[in-house]
C-alpha positions in Angstrom: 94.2 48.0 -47.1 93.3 47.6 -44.0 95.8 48.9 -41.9 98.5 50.3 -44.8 98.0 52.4 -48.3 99.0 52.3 -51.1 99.3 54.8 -54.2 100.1 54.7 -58.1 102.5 57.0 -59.5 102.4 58.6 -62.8 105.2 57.1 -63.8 104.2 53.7 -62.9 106.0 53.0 -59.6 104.1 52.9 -56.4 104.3 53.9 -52.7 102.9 52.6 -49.5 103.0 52.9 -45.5 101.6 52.1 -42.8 101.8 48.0 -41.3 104.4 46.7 -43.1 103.7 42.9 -41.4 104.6 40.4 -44.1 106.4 42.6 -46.4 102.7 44.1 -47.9 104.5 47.6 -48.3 107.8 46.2 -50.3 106.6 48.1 -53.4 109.8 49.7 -54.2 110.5 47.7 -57.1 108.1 47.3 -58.5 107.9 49.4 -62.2 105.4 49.7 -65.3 102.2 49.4 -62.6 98.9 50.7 -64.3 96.6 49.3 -61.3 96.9 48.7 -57.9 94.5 47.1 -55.0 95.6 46.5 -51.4 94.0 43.9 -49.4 94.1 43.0 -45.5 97.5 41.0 -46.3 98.6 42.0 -49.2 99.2 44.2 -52.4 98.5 43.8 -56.0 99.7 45.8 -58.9 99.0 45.4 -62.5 101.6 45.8 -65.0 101.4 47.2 -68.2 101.9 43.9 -70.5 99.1 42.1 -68.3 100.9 40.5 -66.2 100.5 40.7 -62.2 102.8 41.3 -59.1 102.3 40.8 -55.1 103.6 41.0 -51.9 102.3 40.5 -48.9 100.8 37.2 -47.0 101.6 33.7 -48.9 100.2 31.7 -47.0 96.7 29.9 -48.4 98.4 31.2 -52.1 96.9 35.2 -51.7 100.1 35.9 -53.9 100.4 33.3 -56.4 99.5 35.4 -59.5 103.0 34.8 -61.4 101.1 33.1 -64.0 98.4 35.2 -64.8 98.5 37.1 -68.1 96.1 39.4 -70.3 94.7 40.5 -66.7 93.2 44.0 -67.3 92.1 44.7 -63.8 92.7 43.2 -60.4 90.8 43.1 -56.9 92.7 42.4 -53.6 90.1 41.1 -51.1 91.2 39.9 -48.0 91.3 36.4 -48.4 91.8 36.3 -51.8 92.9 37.8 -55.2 90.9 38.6 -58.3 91.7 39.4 -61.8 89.7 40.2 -64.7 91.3 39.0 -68.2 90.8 40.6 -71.5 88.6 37.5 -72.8 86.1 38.6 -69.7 86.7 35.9 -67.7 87.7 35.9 -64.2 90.8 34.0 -62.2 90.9 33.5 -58.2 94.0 32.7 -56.3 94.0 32.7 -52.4 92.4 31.3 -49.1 89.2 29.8 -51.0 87.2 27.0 -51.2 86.4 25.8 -55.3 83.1 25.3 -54.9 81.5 28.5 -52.8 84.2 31.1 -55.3 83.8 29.1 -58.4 83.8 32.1 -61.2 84.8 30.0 -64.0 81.6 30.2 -65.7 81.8 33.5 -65.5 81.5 35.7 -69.1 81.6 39.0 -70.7 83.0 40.6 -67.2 84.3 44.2 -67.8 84.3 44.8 -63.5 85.4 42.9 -60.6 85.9 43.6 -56.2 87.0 41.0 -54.2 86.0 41.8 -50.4 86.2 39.5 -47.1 83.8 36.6 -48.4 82.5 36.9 -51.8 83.3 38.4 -55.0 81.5 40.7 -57.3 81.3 41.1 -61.2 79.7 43.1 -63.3 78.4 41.6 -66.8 79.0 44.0 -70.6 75.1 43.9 -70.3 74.9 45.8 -66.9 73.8 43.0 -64.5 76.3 41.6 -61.6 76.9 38.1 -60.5 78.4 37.3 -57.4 79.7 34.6 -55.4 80.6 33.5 -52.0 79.5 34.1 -48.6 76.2 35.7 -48.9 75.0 35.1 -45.1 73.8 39.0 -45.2 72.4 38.8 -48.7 75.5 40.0 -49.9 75.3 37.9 -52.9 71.5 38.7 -53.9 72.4 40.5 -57.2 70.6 38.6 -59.9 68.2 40.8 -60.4 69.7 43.8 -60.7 69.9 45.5 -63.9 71.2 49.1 -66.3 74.5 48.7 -63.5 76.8 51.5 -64.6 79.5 49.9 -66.7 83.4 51.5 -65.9 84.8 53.9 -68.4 87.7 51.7 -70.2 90.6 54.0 -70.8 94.5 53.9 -70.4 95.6 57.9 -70.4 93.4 60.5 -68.6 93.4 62.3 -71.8 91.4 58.8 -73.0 89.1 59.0 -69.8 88.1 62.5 -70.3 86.9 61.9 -73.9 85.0 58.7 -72.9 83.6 60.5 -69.9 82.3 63.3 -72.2 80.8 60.4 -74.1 79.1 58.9 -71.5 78.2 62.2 -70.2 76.4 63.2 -73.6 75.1 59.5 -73.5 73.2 59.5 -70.0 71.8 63.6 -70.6 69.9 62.4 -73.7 68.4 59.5 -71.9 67.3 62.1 -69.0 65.6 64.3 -72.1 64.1 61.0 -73.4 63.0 60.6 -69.3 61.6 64.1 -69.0 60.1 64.4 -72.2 58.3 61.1 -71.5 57.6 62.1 -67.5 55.8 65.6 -68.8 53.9 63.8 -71.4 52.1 61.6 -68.4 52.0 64.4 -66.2 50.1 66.3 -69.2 48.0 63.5 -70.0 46.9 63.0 -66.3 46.8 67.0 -65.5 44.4 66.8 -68.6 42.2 63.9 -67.0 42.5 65.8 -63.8 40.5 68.7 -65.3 38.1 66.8 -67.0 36.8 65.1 -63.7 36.7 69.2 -62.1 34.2 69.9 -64.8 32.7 66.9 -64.5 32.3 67.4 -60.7 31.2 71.0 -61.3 28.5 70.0 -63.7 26.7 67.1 -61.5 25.2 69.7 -59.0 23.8 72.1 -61.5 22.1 69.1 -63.4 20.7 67.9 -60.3 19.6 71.4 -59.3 17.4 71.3 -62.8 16.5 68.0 -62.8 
């Protein structure tokens, strides 16, 4: 956050120092945590049924997330709270106004962060959508496309396998690349020769002309 830390235990409790101004470090508690994200204010933590804890700054409703379920990831920004469900859609909860953070359109989401003034998401298809405050172009995502989509995994054991996966997945597409990449350079290396002999030839012919 931005004056306090915060860290995730492996068995599922969580720590934290630094400014402990309105209670943002009272983490003690709190058990069966699979995520955490600290904001300016506050803290989040993700349980392991879905559900979602904070602490932290109340004011403007940064911790009203009591009634969220089947979250599968959360954001702490520092105005607001994010959480991803496991339907792909998106719920908001702090100082925000409806209209300029309006993310209930929002579909097929598998990755969210919440900053100052806007939000970010990244689409199953790997383009981003983003809303807010987007007075330094912060916002100008729409055309962005092949965005690297998180591994999805609940046991490092799971992440390493998925990893490997994706590891496997992206060196084949860099032979498919290469393969493609020295069939051009070939192709115009070829070309390239062609227009030497070419040049080579138009002096003699003039000489016996």
């Amino acid at each position: 956050g931005g004056s306090h830390t915060v860290g995730l235990k492996a068995d599922g409790t969580v720590v934290a120092v630094g400014d402990d101004f309105f209670g943002k470090c009272n983490v003690s508690d709190w058990r069966d945590i699979v995520a955490i994200s600290a904001g300016s204010l506050h803290t989040v933590g993700l349980r392991s049924d879905g559900t979602v804890v904070a602490v932290g700054d109340i004011a403007e409703g940064l911790c009203d997330v009591k009634s969220w379920t089947d979250i599968v990831a959360i954001s702490a920004g520092s105005r607001h709270t994010v959480g991803l469900k496991s339907d792909g859609t998106v719920v908001t909860t702090g100082d925000i106004e409806e209209e300029e953070y309006d993310v209930t359109s929002w579909k097929n989401i598998v990755a969210i962060s919440a900053d100052r003034d806007h939000i970010v998401g990244l689409k199953s298809d790997g383009s981003v959508v983003a809303i807010g405050c987007s007075d330094d172009n912060q916002c100008d995502v729409c055309n962005w496309k092949d965005i690297f989509v998180p591994i999805n995994a609940n046991t490092i054991e799971e992440y390493q396998i998925e990893k490997a996966k994706l590891t496997e997945i992206r060196r084949k597409k860099y032979a498919e690349v290469s393969v493609e990449s020295e069939r051009k350079i070939s192709k115009l290396s070829k070309a390239h020769e062609k227009l030497q002999v070419k040049n080579r030839q138009i002096p003699i012919l003039a000489k016996y002309h």
